[in-house]
TIVO-2410 file (N, C-alpha, C; in nm, 3 decimals):
# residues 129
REC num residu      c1      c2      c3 atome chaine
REC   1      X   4.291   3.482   5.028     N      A
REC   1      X   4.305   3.339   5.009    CA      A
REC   1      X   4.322   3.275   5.147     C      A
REC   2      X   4.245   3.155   5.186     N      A
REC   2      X   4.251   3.120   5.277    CA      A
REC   2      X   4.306   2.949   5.290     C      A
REC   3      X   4.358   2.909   5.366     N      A
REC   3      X   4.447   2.765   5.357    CA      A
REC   3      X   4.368   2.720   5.467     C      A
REC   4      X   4.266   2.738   5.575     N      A
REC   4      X   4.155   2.716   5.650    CA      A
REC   4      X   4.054   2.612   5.616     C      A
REC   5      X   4.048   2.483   5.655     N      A
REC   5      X   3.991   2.345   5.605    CA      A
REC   5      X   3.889   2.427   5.681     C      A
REC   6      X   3.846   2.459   5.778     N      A
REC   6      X   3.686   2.506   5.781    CA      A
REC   6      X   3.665   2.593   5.697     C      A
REC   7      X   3.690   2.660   5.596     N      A
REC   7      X   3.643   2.729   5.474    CA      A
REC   7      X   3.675   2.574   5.349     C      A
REC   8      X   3.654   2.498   5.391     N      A
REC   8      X   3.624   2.411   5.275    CA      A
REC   8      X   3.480   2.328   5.310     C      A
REC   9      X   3.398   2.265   5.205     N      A
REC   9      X   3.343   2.174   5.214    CA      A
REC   9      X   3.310   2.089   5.309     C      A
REC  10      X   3.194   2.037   5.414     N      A
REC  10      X   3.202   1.898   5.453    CA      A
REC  10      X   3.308   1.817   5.468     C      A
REC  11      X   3.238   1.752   5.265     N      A
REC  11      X   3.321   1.612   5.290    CA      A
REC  11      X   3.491   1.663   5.287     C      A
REC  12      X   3.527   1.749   5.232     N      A
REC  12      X   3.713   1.805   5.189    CA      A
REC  12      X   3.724   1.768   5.382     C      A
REC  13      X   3.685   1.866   5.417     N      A
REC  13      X   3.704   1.871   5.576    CA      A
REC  13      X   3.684   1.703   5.695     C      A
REC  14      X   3.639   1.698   5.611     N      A
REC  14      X   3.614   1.485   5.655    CA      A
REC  14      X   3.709   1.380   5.642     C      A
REC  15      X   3.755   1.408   5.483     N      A
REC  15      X   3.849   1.354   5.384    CA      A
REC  15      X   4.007   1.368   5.407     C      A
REC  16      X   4.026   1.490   5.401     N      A
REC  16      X   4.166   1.549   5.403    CA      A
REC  16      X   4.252   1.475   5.528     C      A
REC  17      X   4.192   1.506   5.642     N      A
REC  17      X   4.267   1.453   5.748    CA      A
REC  17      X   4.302   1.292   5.756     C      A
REC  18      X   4.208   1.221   5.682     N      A
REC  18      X   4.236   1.059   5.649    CA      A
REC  18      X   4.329   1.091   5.545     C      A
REC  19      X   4.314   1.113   5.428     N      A
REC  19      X   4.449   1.125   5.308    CA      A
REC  19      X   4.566   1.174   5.409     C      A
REC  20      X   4.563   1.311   5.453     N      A
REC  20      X   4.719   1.325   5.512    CA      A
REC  20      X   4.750   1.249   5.646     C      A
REC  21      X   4.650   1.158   5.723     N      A
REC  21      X   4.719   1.084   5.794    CA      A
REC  21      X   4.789   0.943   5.714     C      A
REC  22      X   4.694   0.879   5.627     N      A
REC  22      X   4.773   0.765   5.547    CA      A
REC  22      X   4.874   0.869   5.461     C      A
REC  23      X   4.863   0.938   5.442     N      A
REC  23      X   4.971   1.008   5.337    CA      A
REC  23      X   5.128   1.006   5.463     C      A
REC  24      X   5.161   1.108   5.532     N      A
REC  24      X   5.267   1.064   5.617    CA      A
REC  24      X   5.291   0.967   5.699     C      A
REC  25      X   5.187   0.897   5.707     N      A
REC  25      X   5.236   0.751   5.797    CA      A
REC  25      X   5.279   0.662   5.717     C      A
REC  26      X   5.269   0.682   5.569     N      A
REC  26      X   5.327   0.572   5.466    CA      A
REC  26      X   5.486   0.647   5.369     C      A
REC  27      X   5.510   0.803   5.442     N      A
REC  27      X   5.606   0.845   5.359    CA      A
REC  27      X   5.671   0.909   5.487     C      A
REC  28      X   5.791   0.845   5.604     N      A
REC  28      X   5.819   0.902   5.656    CA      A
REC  28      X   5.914   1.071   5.634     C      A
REC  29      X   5.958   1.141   5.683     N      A
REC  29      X   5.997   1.253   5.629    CA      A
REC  29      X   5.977   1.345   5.589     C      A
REC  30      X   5.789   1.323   5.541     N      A
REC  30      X   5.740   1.398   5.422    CA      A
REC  30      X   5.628   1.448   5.506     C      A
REC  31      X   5.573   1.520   5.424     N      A
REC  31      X   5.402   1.671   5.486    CA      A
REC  31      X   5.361   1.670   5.370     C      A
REC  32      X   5.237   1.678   5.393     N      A
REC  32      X   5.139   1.741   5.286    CA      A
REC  32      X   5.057   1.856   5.393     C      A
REC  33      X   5.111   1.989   5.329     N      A
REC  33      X   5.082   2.140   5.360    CA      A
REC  33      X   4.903   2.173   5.324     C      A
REC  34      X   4.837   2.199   5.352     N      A
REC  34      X   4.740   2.295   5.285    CA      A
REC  34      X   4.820   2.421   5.231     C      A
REC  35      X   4.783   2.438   5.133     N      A
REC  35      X   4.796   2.616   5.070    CA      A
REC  35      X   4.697   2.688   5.038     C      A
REC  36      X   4.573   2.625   5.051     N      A
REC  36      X   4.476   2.706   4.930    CA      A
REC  36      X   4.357   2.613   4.969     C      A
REC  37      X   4.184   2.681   5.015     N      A
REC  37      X   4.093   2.634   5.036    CA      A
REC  37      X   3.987   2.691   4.978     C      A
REC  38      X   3.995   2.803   5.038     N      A
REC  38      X   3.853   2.926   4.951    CA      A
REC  38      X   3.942   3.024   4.893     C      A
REC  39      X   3.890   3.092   4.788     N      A
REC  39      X   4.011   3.166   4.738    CA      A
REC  39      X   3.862   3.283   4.668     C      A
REC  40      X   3.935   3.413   4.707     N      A
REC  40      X   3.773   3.471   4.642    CA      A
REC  40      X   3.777   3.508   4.485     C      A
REC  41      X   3.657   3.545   4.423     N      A
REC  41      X   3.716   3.553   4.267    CA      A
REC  41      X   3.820   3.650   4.242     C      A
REC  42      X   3.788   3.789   4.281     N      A
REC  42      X   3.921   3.849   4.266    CA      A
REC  42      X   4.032   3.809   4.286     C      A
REC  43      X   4.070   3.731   4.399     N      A
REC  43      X   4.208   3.628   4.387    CA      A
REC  43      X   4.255   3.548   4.284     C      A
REC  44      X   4.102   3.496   4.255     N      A
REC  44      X   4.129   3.419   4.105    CA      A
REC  44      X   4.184   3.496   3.964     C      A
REC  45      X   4.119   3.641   3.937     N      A
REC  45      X   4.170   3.669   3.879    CA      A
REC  45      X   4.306   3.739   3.862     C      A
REC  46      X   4.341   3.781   3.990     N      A
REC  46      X   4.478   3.786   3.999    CA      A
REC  46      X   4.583   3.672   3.942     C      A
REC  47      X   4.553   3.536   4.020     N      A
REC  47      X   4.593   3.394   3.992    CA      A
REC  47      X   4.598   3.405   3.824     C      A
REC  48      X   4.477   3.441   3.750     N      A
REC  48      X   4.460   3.371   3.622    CA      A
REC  48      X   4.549   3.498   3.562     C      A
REC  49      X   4.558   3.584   3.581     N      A
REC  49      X   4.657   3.674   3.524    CA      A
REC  49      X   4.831   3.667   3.481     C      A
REC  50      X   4.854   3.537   3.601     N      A
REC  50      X   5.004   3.503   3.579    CA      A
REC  50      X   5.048   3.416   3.477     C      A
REC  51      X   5.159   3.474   3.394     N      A
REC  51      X   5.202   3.380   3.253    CA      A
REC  51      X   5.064   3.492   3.149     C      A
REC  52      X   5.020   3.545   3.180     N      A
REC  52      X   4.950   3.626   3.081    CA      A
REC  52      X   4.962   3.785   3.098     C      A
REC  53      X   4.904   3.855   3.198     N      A
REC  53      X   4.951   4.012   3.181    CA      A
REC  53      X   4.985   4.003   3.247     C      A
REC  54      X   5.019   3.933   3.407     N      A
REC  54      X   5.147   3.955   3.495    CA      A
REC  54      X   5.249   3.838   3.515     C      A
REC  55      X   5.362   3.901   3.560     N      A
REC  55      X   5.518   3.753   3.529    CA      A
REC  55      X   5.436   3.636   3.596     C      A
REC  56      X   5.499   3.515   3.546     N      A
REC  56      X   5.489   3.384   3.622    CA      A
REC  56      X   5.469   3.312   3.512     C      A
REC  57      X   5.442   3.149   3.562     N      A
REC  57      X   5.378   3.089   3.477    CA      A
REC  57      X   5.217   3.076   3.502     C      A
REC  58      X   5.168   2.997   3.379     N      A
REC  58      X   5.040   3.003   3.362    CA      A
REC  58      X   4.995   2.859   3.473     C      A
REC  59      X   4.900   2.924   3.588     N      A
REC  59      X   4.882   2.833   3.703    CA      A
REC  59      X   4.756   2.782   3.683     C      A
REC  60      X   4.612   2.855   3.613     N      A
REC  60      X   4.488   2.800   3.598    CA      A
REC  60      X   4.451   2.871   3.499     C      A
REC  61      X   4.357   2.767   3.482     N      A
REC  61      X   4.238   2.858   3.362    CA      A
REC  61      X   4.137   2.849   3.388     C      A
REC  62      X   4.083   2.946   3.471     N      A
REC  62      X   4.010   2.933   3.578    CA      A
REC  62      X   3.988   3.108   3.583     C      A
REC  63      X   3.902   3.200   3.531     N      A
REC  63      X   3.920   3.339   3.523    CA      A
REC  63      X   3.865   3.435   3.632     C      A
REC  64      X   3.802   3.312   3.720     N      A
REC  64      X   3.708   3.422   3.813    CA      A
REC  64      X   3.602   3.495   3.779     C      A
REC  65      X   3.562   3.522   3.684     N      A
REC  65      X   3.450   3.568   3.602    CA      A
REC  65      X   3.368   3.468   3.546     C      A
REC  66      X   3.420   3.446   3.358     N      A
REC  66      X   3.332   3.362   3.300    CA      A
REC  66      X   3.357   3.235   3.342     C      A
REC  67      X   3.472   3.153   3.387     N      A
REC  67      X   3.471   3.017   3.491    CA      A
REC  67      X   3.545   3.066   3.592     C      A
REC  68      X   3.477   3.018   3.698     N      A
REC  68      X   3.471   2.997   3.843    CA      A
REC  68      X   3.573   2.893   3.843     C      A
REC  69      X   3.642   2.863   3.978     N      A
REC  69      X   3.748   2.768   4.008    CA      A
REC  69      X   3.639   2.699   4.127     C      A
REC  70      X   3.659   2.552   4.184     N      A
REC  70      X   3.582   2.551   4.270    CA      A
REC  70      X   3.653   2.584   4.387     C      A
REC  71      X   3.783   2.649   4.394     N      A
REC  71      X   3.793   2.751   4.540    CA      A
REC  71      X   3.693   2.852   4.562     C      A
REC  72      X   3.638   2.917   4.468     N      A
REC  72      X   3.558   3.036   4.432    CA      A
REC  72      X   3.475   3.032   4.507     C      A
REC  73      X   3.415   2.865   4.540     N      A
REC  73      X   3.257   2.862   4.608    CA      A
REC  73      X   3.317   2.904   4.752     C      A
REC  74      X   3.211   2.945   4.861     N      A
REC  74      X   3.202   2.911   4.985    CA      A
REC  74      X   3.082   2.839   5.028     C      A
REC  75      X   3.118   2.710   5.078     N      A
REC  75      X   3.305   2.671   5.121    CA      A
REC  75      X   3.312   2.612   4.991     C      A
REC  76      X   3.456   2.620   5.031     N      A
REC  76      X   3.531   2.606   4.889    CA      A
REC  76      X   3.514   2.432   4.867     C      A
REC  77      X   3.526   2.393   4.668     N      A
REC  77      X   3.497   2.256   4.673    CA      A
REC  77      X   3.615   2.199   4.659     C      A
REC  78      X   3.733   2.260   4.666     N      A
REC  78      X   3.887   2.210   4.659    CA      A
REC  78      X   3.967   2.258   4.729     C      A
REC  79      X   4.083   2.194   4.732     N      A
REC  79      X   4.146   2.233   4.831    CA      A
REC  79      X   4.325   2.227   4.721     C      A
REC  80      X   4.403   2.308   4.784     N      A
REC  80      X   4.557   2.289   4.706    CA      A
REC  80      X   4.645   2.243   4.851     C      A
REC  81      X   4.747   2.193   4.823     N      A
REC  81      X   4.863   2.153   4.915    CA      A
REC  81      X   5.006   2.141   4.861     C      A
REC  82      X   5.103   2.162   4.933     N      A
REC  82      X   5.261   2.100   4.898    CA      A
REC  82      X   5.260   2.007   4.956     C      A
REC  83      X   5.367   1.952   4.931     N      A
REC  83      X   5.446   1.853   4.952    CA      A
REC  83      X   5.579   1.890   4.983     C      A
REC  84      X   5.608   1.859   5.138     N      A
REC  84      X   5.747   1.919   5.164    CA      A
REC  84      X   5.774   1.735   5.254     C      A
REC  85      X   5.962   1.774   5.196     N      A
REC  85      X   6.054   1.670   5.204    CA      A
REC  85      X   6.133   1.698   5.275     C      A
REC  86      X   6.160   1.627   5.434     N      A
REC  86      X   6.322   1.685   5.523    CA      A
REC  86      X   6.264   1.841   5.525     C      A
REC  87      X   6.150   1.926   5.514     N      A
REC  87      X   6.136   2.035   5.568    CA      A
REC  87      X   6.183   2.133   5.400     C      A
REC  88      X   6.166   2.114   5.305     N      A
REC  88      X   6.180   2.143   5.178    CA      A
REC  88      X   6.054   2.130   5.087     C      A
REC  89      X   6.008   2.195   5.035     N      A
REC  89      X   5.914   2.207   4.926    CA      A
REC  89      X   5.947   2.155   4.821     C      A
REC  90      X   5.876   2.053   4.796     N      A
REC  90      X   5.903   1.995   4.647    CA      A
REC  90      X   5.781   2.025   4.578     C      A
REC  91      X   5.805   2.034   4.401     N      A
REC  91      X   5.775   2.066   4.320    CA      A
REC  91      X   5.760   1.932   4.215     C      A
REC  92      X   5.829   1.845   4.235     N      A
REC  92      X   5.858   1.728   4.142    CA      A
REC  92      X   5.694   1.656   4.170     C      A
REC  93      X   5.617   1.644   4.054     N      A
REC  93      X   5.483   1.622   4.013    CA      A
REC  93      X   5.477   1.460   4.035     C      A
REC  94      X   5.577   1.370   4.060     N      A
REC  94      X   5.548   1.256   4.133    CA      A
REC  94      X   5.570   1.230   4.232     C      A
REC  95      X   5.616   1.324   4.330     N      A
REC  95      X   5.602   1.342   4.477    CA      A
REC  95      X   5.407   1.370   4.527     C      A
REC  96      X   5.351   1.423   4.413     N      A
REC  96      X   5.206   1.454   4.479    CA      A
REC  96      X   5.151   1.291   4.420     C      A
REC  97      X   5.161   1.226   4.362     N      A
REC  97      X   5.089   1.147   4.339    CA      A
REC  97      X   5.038   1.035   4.451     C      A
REC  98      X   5.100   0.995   4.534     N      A
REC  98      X   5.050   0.934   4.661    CA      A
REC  98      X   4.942   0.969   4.710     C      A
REC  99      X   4.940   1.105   4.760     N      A
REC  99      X   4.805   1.191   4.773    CA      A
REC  99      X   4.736   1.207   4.668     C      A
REC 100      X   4.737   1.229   4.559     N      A
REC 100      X   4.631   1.231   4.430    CA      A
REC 100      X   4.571   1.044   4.475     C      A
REC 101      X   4.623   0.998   4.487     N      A
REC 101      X   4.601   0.820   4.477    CA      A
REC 101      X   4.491   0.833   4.616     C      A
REC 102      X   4.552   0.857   4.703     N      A
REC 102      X   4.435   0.856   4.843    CA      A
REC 102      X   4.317   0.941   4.790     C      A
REC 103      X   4.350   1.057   4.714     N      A
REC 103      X   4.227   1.145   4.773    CA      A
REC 103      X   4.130   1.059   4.622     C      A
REC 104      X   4.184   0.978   4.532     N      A
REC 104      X   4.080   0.921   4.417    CA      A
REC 104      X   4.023   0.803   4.480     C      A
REC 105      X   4.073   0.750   4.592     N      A
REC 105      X   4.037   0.624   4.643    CA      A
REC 105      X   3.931   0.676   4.757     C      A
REC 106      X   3.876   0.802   4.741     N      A
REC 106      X   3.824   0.824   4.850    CA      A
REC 106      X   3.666   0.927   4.749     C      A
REC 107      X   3.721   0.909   4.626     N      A
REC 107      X   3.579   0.997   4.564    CA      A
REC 107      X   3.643   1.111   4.490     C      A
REC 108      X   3.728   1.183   4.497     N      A
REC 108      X   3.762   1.326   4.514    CA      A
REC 108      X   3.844   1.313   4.331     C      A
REC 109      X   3.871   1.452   4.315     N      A
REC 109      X   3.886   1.462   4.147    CA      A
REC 109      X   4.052   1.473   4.140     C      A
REC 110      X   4.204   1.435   4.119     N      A
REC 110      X   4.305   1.492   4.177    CA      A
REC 110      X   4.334   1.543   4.024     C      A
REC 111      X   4.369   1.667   4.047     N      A
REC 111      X   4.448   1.759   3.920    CA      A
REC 111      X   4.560   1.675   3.847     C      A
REC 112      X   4.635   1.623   3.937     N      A
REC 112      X   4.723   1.561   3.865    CA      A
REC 112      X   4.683   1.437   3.734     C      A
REC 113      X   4.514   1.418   3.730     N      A
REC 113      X   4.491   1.327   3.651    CA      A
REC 113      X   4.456   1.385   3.529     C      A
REC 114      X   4.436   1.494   3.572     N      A
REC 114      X   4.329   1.551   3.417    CA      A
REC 114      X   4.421   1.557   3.256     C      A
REC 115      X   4.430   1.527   3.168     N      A
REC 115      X   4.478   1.540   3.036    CA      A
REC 115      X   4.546   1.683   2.981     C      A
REC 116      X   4.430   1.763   3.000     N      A
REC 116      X   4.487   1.860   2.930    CA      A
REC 116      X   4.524   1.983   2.989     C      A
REC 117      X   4.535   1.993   3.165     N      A
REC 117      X   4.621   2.086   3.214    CA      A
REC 117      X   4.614   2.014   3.367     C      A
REC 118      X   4.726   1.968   3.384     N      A
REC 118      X   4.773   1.881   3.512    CA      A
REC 118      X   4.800   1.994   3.640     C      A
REC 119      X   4.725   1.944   3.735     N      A
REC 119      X   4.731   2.042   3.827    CA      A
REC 119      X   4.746   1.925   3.985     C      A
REC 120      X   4.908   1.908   3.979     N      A
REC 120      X   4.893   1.769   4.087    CA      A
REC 120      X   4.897   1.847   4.261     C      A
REC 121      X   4.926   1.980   4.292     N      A
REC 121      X   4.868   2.021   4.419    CA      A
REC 121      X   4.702   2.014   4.433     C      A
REC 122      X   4.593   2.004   4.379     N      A
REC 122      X   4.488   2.019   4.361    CA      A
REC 122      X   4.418   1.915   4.344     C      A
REC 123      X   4.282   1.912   4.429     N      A
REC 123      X   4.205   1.793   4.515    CA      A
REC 123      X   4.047   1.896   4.494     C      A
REC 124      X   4.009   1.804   4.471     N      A
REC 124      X   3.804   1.906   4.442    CA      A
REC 124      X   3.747   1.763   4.452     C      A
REC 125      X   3.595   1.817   4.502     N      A
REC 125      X   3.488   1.751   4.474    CA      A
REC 125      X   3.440   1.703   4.330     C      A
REC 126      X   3.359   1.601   4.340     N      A
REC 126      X   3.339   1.591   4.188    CA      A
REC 126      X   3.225   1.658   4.140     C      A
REC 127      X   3.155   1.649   4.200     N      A
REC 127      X   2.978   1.770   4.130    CA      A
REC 127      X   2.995   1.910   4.217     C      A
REC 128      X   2.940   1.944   4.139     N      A
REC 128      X   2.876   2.072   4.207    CA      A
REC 128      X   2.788   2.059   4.311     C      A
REC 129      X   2.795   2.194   4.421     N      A
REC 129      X   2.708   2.187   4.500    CA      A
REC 129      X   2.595   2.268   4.506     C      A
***
């Protein structure tokens, strides 16, 4: 798994650095981390394994096999990040929304919008490439 914006996309690699500059110049205190850019399928299926045959909770549904994640592609069409506070990792799902807000005002798909499995570290392209 790689957190490497040159293993992402173009536009991600174009984009990102405008979202996280308006992103901390409007939230002093705060970072938005990369964690996650290209991720290979076997990673995925490791990933999709947690909350099902190994501990954790359930993080994607996304199997690496019969669906692909768009980390899967190279370069990858998404990208994941934290959000750290005073040098702390937060987890609280309306701390990412600032950045979900930049990266929709800019084209991009943010996890945190989708209905039926909210994924607010997570930023993708909208089509396929």
């Amino acid at each position: 798994m790689s957190a490497d914006l040159a293993m992402a996309d173009e536009r991600l690699r174009t984009l990102w650095p405008e979202i996280h500059f308006a992103y901390v110049a409007d939230h002093p205190g705060h970072e938005a981390l990369l964690t996650c850019t290209y991720r290979s399928p076997t990673e995925q299926r490791a990933l999709y394994a947690k909350g099902r045959t190994a501990p954790g909770q359930i993080v994607t549904n996304c199997d690496g096999l019969q669906m692909l994640s768009k980390h899967n592609h190279f370069l990858s069409l998404a990208l994941d990040f934290c959000i750290v506070i005073n040098g702390k990792v937060s987890w609280d799902a309306a701390e990412y929304e600032p950045v979900g807000r930049l990266a929709e005002a800019r084209g991009l798909v943010w996890g945190g919008s989708w209905a039926h499995f909210r994924d607010c570290p997570h930023i993708e392209i909208k089509e396929a490439a």
